[in-house]
VODREN-776193 format. One record per residue (C-alpha): residue number from 1; residue in three letters; x, y, z. Coordinates in steps of 0.02 Angstrom, whole numbers, plus 50000, padded with zeros to 5 digits. Layout:
BEGIN
   drenti   lolo    east   north      up
      NUM    ALA       X       Y       Z
...
END
This chain:
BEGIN
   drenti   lolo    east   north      up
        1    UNK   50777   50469   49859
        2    UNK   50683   50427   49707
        3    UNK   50480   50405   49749
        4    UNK   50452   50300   49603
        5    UNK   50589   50178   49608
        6    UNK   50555   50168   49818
        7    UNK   50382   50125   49809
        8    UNK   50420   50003   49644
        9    UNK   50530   49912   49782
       10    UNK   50407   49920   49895
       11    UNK   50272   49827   49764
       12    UNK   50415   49692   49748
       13    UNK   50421   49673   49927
       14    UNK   50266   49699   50015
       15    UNK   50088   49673   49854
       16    UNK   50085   49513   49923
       17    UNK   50045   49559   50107
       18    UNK   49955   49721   50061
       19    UNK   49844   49586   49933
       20    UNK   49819   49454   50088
       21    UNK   49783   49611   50215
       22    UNK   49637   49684   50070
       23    UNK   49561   49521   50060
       24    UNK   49539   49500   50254
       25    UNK   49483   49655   50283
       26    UNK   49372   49662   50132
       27    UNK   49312   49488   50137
       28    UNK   49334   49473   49918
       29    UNK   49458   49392   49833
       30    UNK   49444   49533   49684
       31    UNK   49563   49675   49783
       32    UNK   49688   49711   49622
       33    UNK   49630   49873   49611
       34    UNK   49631   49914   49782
       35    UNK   49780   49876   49799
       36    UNK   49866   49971   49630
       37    UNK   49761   50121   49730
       38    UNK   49857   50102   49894
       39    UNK   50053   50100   49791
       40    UNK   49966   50260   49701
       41    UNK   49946   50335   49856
       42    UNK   50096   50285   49937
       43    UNK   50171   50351   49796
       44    UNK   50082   50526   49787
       45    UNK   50121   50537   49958
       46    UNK   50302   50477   49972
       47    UNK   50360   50632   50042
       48    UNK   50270   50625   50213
       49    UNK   50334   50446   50246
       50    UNK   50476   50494   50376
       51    UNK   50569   50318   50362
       52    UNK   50545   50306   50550
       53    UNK   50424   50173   50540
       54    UNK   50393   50002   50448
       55    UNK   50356   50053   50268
       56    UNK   50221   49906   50287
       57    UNK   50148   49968   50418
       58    UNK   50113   50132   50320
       59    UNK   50085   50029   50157
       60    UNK   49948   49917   50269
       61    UNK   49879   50099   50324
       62    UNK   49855   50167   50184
       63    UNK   49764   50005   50118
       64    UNK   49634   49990   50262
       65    UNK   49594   50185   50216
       66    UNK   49586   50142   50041
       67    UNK   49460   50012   50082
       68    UNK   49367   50092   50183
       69    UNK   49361   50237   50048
       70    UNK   49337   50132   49918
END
């Protein structure tokens, strides 16, 4: 399966949760680039996502860890 074009549908489906998740847990309304970090991860990391789970529940993962990075 094609990372890019996964996590693209991903970004169709799921930037607005990931965006509404960021600015909870952050408490700022300016998350845009945390969240173009956490689809850059998910993509750079595409291959250890084992389909097993909720790809929002990684997405949402990856987020907090961005945030917490960030």
């Amino acid at each position: 399966m094609d990372a890019g074009w996964q996590v693209e549908q991903w970004f169709h489906e799921y930037e607005k949760d990931i965006t509404n998740y960021l600015v909870y847990y952050t408490g700022s309304k300016d998350v845009e680039d945390l969240v173009q970090e956490t689809f850059l991860k998910a993509f750079q990391s595409f291959v250890r996502f084992k389909f097993e789970s909720n790809p929002k529940t990684w997405l949402i993962s990856i987020a907090r860890n961005t945030a917490i990075d960030f």
